[in-house]
C-alpha positions as CSV (number, residue, x, y, z in Angstrom):
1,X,205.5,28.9,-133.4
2,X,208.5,30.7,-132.0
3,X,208.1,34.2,-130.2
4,X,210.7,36.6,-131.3
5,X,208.6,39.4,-129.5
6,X,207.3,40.0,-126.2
7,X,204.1,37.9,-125.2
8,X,203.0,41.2,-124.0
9,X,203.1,44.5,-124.2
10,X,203.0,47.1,-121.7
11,X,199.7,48.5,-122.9
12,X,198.6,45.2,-122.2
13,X,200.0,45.0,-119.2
14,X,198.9,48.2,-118.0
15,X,195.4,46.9,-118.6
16,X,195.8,43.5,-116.8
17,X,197.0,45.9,-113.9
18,X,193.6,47.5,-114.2
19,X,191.8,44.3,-114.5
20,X,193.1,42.3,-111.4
21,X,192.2,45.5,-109.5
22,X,188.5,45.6,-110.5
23,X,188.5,41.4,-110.1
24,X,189.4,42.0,-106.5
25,X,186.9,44.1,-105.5
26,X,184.2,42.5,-107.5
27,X,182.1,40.1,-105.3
28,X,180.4,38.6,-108.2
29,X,183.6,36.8,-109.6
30,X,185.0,33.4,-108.5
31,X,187.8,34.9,-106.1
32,X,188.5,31.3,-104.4
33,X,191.2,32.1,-101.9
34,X,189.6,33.2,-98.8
35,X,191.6,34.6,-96.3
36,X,190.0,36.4,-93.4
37,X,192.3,40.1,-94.9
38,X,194.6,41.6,-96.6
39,X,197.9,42.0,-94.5
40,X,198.4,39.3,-92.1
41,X,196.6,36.6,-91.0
42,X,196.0,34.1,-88.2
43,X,197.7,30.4,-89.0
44,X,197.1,27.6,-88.6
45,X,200.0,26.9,-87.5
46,X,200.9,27.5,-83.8
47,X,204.4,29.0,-82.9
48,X,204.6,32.2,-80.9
49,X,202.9,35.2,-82.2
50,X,200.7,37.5,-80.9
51,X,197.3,35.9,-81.1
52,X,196.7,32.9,-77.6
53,X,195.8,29.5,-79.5
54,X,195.3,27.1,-76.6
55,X,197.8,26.5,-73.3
56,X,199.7,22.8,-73.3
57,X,201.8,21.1,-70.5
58,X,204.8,22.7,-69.3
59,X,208.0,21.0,-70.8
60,X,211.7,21.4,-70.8
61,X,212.9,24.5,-72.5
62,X,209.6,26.2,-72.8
63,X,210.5,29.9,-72.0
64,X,209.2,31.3,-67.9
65,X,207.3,34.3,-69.6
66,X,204.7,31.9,-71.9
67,X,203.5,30.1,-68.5
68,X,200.1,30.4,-68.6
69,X,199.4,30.7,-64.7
70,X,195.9,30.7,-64.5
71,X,195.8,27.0,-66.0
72,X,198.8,26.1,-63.5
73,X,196.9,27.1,-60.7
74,X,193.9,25.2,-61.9
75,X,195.3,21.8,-62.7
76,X,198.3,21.5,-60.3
77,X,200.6,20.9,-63.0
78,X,202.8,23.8,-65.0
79,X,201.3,24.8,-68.5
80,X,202.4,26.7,-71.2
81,X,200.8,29.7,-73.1
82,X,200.5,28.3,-77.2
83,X,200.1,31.3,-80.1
84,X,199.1,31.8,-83.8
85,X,201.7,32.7,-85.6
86,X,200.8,35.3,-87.9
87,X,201.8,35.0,-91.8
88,X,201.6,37.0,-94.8
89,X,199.0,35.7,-97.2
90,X,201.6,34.7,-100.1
91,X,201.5,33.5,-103.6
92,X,204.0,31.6,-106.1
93,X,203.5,31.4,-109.6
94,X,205.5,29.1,-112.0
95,X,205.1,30.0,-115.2
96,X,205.7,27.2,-118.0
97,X,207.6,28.6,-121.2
98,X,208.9,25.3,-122.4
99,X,208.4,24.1,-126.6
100,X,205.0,22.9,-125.9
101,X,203.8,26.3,-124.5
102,X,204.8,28.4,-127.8
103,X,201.8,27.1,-129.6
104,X,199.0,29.3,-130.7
105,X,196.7,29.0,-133.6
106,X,194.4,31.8,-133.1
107,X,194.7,35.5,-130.8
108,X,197.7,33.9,-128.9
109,X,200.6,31.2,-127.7
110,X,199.6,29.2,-124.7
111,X,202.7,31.0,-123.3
112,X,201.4,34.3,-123.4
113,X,198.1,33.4,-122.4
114,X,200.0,31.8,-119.5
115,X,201.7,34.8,-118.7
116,X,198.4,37.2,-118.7
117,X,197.0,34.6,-116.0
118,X,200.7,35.0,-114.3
119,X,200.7,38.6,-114.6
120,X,196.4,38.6,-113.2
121,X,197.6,36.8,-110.2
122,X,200.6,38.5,-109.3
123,X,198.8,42.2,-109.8
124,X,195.8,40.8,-107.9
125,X,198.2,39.1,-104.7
126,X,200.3,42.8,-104.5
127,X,197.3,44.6,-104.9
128,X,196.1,42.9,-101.9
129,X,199.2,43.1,-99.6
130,X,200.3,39.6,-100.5
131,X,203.8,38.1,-101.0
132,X,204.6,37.6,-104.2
133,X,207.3,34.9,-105.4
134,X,207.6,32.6,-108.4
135,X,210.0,31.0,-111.3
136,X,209.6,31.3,-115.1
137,X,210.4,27.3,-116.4
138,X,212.0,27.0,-119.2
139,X,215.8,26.2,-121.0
140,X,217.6,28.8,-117.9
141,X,214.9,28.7,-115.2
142,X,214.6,32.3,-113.8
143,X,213.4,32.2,-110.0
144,X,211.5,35.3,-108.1
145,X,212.4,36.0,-104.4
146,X,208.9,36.8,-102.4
147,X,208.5,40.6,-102.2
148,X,205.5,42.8,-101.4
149,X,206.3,46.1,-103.4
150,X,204.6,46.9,-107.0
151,X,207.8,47.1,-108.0
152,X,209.2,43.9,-107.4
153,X,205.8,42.8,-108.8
154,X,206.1,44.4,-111.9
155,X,210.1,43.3,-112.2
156,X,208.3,39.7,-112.1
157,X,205.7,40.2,-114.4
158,X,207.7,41.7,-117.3
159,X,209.7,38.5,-117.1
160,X,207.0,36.5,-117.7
161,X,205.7,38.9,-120.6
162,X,209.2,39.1,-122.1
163,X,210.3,37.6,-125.6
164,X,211.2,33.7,-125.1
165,X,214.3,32.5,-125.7
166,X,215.6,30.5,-128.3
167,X,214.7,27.3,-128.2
168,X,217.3,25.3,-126.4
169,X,219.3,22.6,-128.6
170,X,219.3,20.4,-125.0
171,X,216.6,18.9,-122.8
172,X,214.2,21.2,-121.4
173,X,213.5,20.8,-117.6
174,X,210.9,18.6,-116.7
175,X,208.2,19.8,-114.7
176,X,208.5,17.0,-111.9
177,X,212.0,18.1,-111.8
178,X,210.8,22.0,-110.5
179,X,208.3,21.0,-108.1
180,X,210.5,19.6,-105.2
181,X,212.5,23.2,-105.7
182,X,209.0,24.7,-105.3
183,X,208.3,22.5,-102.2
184,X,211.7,23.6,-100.6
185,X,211.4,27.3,-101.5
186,X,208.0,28.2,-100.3
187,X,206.8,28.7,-96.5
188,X,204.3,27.6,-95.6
189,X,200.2,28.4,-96.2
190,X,201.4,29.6,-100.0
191,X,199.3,29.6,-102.4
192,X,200.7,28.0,-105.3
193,X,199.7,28.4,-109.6
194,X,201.2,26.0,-112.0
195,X,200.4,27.7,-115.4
196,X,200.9,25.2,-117.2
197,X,199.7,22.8,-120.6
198,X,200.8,19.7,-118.3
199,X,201.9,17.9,-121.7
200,X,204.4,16.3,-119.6
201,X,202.4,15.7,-116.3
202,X,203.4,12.5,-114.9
203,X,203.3,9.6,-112.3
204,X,206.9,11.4,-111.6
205,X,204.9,14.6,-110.5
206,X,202.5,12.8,-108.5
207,X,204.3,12.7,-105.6
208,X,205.5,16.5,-105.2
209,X,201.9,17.8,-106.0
210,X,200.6,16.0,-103.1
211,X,203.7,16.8,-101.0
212,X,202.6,20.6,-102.3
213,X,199.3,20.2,-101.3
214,X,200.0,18.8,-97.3
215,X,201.6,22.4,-96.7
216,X,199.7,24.7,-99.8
217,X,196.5,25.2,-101.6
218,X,197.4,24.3,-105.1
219,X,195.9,26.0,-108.6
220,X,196.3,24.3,-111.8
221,X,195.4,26.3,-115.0
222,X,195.8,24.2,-117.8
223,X,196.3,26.2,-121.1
224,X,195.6,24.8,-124.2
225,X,194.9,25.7,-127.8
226,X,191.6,24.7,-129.6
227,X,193.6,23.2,-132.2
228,X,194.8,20.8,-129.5
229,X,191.4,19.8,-128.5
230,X,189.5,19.8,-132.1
231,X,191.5,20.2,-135.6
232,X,189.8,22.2,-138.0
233,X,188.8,21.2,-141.5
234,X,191.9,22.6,-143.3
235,X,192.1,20.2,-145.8
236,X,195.7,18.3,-147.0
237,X,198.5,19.8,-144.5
238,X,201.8,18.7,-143.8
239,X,202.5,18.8,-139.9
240,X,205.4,18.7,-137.8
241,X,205.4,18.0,-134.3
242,X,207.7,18.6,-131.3
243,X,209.6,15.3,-132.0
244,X,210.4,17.4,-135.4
245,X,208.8,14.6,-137.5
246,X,206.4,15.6,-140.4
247,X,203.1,14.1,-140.7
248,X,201.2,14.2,-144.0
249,X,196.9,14.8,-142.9
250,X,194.0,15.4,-144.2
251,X,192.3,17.8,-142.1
252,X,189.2,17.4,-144.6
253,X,188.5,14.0,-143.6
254,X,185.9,13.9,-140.6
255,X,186.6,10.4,-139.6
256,X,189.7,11.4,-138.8
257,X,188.8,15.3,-136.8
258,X,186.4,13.0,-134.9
259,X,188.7,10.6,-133.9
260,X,191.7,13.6,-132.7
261,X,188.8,15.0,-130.9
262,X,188.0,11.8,-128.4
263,X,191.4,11.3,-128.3
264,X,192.0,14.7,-126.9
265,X,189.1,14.9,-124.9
266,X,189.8,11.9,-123.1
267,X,193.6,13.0,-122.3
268,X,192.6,16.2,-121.2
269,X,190.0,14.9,-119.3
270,X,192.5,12.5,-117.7
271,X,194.9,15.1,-116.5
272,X,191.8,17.4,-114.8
273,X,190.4,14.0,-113.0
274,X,193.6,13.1,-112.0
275,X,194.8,17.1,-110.8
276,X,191.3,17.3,-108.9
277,X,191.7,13.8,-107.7
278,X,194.8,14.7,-106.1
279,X,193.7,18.2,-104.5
280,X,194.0,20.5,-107.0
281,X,192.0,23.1,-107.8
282,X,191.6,23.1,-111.9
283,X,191.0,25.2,-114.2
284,X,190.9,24.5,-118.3
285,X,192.0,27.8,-120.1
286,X,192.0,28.2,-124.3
287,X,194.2,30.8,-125.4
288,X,191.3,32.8,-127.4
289,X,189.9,33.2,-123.7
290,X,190.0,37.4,-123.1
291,X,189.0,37.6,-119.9
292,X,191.0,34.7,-118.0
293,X,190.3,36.6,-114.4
294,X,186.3,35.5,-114.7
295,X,187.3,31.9,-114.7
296,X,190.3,31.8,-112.7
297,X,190.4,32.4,-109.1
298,X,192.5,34.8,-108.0
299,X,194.0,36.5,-104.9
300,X,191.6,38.0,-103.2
301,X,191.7,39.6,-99.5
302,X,187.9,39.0,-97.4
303,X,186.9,40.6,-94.8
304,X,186.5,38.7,-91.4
């Protein structure tokens, strides 16, 4: 199914605006991402901020001011004052709008269920003071710069909801092709999404997620149709699949529903153990799904 008009509106977007605002203040939802507040926030990282981490021995180049005197007086030797860098709580979001995503059988395309989660997250992470970066992946990849203003927030967000593109005549980008341009683009302590249907998750991709995960926490919301996980008894239907090859079915015959079913269960099932298995958090997402925000964790600002 090819979308000739805007996943979303801006009704609809006006609501998820709403939406994000009451997930982020309501303690009873799954709001994963802890981070001690809002604006910035101690890192684990050391460098030299404003918060004293620990003291270390003096070495060459260290600047005079950071000696930490009380420790040289102590120990005999020269030592060093050591901060916490403070950082931004940030979020990217890469939004899949390849072929594979512009399936829908019921209320809506994977794609613009996709982009509601994309436009959740990104309302929720401004909402909360967060950074907020990402890139759109599909034919002409369209990248985000990190921004805090609602503006730049909503600039993002439209893109995501906009009408898709033609579909491209070439090869679409792969997704283990983006995610070293996600590693490189990121600082970090990022939170990252992948919205994706991971139809082309690979042993390629293996690699960059766990070269993500060493430097982010890493959400995966897989988006799929229920068509893709259990066909429904239709009767006699002529199908045609990405490859653009027709396939003569009959959806009547239980044998064969029974048989797509296990088949799809166990693949989706493969990509979730191996996601979680490599540090992922997962999430599984159908597109009839309304209310995304109760099963997707989303930015969210804690107190200390």
């Amino acid at each position: 199914m090819q979308t000739v008009t805007p996943l979303l509106t801006e009704t609809e977007l006006q609501s998820l605006y709403q939406r994000a605002r009451s997930a982020s203040t309501d303690s009873s939802l799954q709001n994963l991402l802890e981070q001690r507040q809002a604006g910035d926030v101690a890192s684990r990282y050391r460098g030299a901020g404003l918060d004293y981490a620990e003291s270390r021995p003096y070495q060459p180049g260290d600047e005079p001011r950071f000696i930490h005197w009380s420790v040289t007086a102590r120990t005999g030797k020269p030592h060093v004052k050591q901060f916490r860098e403070e950082r931004r709580p940030a979020v990217f979001i890469l939004l899949d709008r390849r072929r594979a995503m512009r399936f829908g059988t019921k209320v809506r395309t994977k794609a613009a269920q996709a982009a509601r989660v994309a436009a959740l997250a990104a309302f929720a992470a401004t909402q909360q003071g967060w950074a907020v970066s990402g890139v759109v992946l599909e034919a002409q990849q369209h990248w985000f710069p990190a921004a805090t203003d609602t503006h730049a927030a909503w600039e993002f967000v439209r893109q995501c909801a906009g009408t898709c593109p033609p579909l491209p005549t070439t090869h679409e980008p792969t997704l283990a092709s983006i995610l070293p341009l996600i590693n490189a683009s990121v600082v970090r302590g990022t939170h990252v999404y992948l919205l994706s249907d991971f139809t082309d998750l690979d042993a390629a991709c293996e690699a960059h997620i766990l070269q993500l995960l060493q430097h982010h926490p890493l959400f995966t919301v897989q988006v799929l149709d229920t068509a893709e996980c259990e066909l429904p008894a239709a009767g006699r239907l002529n199908l045609q699949g990405l490859d653009g090859v027709t396939h003569h079915v009959n959806l009547a015959d239980p044998v064969l529903r029974e048989q797509f079913r296990q088949q799809a269960a166990a693949l989706h099932d493969g990509q979730a153990q191996r996601l979680r298995g490599w540090g992922c958090h997962y999430t599984q997402l159908l597109t009839e799904v309304d209310a995304p925000e109760l099963t997707v964790p989303l930015p969210h600002g804690m107190g200390t």
